[in-house]
LUMDRENZA-552079 format. One record per residue: residue in three letters; x, y, z of N, C-alpha, C in turn. Coordinates in steps of 0.02 Angstrom, whole numbers, plus 50000, padded with zeros to 5 digits. Example, Ala and Ser with C-alpha at 12.3 -4.5 7.8 and 13.67 -1.06 7.14 Angstrom:
ALA506604971650390506154977550390506604983550390;SER506424988850354506844994750357506455000250394;
//
This chain:
UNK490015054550290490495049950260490675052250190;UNK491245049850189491415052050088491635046450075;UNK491555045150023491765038549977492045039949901;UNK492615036649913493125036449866493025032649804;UNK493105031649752493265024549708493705026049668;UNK494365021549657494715023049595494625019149564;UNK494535022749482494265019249435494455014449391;UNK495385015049421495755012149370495765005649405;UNK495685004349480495804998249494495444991149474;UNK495814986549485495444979449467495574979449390;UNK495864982749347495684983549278494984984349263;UNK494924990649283494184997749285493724992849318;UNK493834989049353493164987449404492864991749447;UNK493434997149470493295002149487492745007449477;UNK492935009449419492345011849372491545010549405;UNK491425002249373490955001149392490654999549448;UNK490984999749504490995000749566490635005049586;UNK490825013849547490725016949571490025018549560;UNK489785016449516488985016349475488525012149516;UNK488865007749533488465001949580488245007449655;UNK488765009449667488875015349751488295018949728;UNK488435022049669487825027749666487165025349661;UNK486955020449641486395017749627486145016449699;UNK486545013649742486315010149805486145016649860;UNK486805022649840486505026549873485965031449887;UNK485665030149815485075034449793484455031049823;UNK484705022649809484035020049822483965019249901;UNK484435019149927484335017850017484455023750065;UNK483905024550103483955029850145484475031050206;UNK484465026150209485165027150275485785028850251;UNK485865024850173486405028050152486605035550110;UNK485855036150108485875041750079485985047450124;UNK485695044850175485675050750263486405050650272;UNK486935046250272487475046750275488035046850252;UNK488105048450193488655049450129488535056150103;UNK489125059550123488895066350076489255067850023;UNK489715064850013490135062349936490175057049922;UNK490045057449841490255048949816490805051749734;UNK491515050849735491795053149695492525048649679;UNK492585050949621493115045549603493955048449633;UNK494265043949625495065045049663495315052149633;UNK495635057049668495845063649623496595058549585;UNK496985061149530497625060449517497905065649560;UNK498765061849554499235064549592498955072949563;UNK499455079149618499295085949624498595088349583;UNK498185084149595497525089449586496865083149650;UNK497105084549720497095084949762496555088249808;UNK496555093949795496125096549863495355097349851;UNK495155093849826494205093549811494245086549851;UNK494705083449856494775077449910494985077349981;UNK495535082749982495835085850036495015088050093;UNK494745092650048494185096450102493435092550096;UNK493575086050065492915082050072493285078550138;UNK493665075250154494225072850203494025077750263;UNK494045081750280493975088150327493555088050362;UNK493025087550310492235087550350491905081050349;UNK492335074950354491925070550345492185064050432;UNK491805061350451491995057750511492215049950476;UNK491975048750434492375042050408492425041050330;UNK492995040650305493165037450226493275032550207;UNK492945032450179492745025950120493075027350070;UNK493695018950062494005021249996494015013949960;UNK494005014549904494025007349853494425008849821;UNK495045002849805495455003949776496094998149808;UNK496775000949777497264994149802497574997749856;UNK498264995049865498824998249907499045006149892;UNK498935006349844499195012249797498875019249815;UNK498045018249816497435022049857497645020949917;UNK497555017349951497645017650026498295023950036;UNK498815021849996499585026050023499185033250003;UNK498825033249938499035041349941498375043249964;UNK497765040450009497415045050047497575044250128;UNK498145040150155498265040850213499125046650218;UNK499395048350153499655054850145499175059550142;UNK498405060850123498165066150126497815067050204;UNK497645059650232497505059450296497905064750358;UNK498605062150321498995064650394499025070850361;UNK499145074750303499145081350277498625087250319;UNK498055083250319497455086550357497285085450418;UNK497685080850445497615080550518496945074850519;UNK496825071350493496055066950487496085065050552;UNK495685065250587495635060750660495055056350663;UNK494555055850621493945050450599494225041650569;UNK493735039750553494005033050546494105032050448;UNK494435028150441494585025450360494315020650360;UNK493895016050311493755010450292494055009650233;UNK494245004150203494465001050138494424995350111;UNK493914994750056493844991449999493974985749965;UNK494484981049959494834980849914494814978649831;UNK495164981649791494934981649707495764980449688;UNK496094981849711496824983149688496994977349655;UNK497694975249655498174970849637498484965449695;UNK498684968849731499064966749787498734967249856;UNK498364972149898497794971949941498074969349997;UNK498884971850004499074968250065498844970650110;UNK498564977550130498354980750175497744977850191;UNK497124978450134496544975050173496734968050198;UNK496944961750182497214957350189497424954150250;UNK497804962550286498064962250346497534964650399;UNK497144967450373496954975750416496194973050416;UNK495854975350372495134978350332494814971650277;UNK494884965950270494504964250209493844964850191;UNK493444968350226492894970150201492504966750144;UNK492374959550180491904956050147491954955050057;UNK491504951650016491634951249966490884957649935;UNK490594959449967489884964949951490394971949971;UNK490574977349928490594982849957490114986949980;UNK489494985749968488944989249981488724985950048;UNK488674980950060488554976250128489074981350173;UNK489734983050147490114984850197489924990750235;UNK489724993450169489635002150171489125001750212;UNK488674997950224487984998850276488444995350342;UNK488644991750338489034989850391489334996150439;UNK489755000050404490155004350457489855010350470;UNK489025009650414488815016550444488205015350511;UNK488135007950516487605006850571488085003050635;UNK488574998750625489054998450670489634996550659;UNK489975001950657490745001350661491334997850691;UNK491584993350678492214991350720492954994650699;UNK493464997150742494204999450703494524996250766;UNK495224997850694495774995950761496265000450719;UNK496794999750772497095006150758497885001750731;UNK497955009150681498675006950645499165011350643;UNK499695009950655500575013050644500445017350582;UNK500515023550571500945026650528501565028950536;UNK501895027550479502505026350487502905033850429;UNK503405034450417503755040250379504265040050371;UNK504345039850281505205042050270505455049250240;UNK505885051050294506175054150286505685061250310;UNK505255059350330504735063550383503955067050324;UNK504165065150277503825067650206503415063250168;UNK503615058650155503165049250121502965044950184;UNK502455046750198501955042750231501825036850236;UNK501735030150242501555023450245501035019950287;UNK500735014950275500555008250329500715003950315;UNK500815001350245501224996750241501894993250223;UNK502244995650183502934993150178503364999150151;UNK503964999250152504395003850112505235000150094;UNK505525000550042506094993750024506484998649991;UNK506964995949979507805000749945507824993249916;UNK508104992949853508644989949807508054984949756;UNK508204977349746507934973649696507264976249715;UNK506804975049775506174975149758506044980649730;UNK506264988049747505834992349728506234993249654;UNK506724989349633506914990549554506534987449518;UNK506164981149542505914979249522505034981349499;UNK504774985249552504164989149544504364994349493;UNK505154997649485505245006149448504975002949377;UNK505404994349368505524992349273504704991649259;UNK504344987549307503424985549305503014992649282;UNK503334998249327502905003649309502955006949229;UNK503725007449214503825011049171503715005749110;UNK503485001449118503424995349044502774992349049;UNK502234996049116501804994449109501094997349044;UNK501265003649028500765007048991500955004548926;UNK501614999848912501684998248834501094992848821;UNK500984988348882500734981848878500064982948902;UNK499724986948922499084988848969498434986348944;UNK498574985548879498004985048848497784977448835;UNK498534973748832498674966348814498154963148914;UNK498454964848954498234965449018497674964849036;UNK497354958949035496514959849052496304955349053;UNK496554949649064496274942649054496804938749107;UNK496524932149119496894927649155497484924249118;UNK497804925449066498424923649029498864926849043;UNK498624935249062498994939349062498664945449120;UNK498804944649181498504949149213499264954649242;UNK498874957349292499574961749314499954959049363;UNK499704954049372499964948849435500584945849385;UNK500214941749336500824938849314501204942949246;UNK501024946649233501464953349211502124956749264;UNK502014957549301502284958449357502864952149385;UNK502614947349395502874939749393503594941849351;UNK503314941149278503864941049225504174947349233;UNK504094952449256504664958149257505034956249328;UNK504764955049380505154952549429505784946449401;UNK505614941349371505924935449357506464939449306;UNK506464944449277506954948149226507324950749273;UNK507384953749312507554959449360508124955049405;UNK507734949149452508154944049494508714941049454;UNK508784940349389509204939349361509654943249317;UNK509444949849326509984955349287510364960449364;UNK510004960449420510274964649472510634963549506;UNK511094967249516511874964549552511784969849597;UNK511664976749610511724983449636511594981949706;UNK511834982949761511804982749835511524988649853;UNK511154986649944511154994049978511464993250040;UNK511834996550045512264998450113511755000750175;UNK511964996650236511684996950277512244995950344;UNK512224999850388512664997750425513524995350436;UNK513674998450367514334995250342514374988450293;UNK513484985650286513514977950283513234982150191;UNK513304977950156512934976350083512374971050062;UNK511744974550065511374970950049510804970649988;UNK510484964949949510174966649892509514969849894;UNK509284967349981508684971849968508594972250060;UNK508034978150064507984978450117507294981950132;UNK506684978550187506234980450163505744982350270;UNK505384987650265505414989350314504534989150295;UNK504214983350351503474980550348503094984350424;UNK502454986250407502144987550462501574982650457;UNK501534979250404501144971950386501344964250416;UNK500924959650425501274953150406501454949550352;UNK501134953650307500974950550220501334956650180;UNK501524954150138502094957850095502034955949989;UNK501844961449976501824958449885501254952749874;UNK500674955649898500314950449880500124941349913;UNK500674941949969500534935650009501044933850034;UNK501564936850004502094934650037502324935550124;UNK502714932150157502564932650228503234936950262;UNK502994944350272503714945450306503584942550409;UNK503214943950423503264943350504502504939050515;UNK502524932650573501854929650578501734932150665;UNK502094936450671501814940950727501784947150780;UNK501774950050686501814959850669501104960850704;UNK501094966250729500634970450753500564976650720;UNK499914978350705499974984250658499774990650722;UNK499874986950790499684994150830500414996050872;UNK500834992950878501204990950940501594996650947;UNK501924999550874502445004950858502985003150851;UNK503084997450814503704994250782503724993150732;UNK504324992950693504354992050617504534985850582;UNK504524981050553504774977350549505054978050484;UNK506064976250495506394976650447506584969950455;UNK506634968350357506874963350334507554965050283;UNK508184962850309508904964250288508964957050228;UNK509164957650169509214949950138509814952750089;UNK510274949250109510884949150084511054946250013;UNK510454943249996510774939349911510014938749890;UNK509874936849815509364935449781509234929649796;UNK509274924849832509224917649838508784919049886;UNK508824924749966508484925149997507744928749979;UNK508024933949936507274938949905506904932949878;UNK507164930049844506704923449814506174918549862;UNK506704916349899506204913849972505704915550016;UNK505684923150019505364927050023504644927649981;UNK504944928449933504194928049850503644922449868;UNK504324918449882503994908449892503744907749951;UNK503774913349995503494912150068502684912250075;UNK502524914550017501694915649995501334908449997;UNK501674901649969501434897849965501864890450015;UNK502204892650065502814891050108503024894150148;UNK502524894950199502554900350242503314898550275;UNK503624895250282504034893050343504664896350311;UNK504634893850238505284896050209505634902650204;UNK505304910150185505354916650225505954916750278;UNK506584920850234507074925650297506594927550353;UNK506874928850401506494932750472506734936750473;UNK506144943350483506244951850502506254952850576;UNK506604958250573506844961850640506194966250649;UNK505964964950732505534970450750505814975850775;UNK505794982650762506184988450792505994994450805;UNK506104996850854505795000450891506045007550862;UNK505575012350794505895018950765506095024250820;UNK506605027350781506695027850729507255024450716;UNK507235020650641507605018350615508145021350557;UNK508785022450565509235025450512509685023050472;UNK509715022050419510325021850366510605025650334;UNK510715022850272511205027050219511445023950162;UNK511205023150099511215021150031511575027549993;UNK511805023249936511895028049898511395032149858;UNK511605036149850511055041249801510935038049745;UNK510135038649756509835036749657509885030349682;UNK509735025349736509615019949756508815016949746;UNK508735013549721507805011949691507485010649780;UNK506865014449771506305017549829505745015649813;UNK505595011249840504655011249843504405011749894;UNK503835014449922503285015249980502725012549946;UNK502395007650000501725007949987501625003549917;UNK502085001149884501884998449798502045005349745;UNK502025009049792502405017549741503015018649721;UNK503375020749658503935021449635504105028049675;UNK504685027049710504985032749743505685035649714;UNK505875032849683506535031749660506925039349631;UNK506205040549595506515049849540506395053849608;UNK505935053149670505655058849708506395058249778;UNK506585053349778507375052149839507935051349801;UNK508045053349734508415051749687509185057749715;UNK509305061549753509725065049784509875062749845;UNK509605059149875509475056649936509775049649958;UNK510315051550010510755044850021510695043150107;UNK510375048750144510205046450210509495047150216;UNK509295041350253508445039050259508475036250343;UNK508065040350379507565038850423506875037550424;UNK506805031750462505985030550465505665031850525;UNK505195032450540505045036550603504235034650590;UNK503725034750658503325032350677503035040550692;UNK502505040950636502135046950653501545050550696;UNK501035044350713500625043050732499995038050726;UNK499485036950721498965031050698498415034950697;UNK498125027750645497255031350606496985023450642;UNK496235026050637495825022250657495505019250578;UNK495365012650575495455007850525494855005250549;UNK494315003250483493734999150502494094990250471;UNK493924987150539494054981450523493264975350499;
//
């Protein structure tokens, strides 16, 4: 087994996460018989000390949010992983464990968990544009403009960030609530204009919000949500605490195709895509294959 931790998550709970892992694994023999890495998340392109722990290992262990999950099930399918993933959750948003994996409130309970008996189930990976990888969501227009303004105004405030007055939840909150009220920009779909448009392999969306109450994460369908005005993206937000209220997504059978204009705002996964499809005005999504998921 290898085990992951990123350190930045939870606001560095991570960190100490990972101190807790090492401690437990030193002191317990089973876990020690079965972990042959314990290491923190690589950053983007410096990669492959993770890549070839991935290789030789039959199941990964990763702690961390949505953000971890996207970019070790891009290194998953990179290497062909055919073993199982377990996941954590430390993040922000955790729609994936949520849906998938919540793995108890003990990570260490878990970690003995999947190495003496395992349960998975299997999940959709999904792909845009055959290159950005997913399991859980991918959106064109307000939402993911709304993740580009959060990211790039997040390192001014990072430090303010750490307490319940001010977490990244409701940091986030207030850049969304700026955004719904300055964005006018459409994405073309079908001939039609719309403000946002968001393509779920989840039932849970941003933290709670509800796109589908009966998505399957094995079936091989995508579920797109088309919302024509900010009144609906809003209902949507509010569907977290009102389930009923939530537009309804289309289940669809990939591959799925459009066509936006170029330099149209991109997120996968809770990831800013926006500078990396920033040339890019036709998008297919396409159903790549599935990983086995400890539930």
């Amino acid at each position: 087994m290898a085990v992951f931790v990123n350190p930045v998550s939870g606001c560095g709970a991570g960190a100490k996460l990972h101190g807790r892992l090492k401690e437990a694994i030193a002191a317990e023999r089973l876990l020690a018989e079965n972990v042959a890495s314990l290491q923190f998340t690589p950053r983007k392109g410096e990669e492959e000390q993770a890549a070839d722990a991935i290789k030789k290992a039959e199941t990964v262990f990763i702690c961390g949010g949505d953000g971890t999950v996207h970019q070790f099930v891009n290194l998953m399918m990179k290497t062909q992983f055919a073993g199982r993933m377990a996941v954590f959750p430390i993040g922000t948003g955790n729609d994936f464990c949520a849906s998938i994996s919540p793995g108890g409130k003990d990570p260490i309970a878990f970690l003995r968990t999947i190495v003496q008996t395992p349960r998975t189930t299997s999940v959709d990976v999904f792909a845009v544009n055959g290159s950005v990888h997913f399991v859980n969501y991918a959106s064109w227009g307000l939402d993911a403009r709304i993740l580009a303004v959060y990211e790039k105004n997040l390192p001014k405030f990072e430090r303010m960030i750490s307490g319940p007055l001010l977490s990244k939840k409701t940091f986030f909150a207030f850049v969304g609530l700026g955004e719904l009220l300055a964005y006018h920009a459409k994405v073309r779909l079908g001939g039609e204009r719309f403000t946002c448009i968001i393509a779920s392999n989840l039932r849970s969306y941003a933290g709670g919000s509800v796109i589908s109450k009966t998505s399957r994460t094995d079936d091989g369908m995508i579920e797109v949500m088309k919302l024509k005005s900010k009144g609906q993206f809003l209902r949507l937000i509010l569907s977290r605490f009102f389930s009923g209220l939530g537009p309804e997504s289309e289940p669809i059978s990939p591959p799925v195709t459009f066509n936006t204009c170029p330099g149209a705002p991109v997120q996968v996964d809770g990831e800013d895509y926006t500078e990396f499809f920033k040339n890019t005005s036709a998008y297919t999504i396409s159903r790549e294959g599935a990983l086995k998921v400890c539930a």
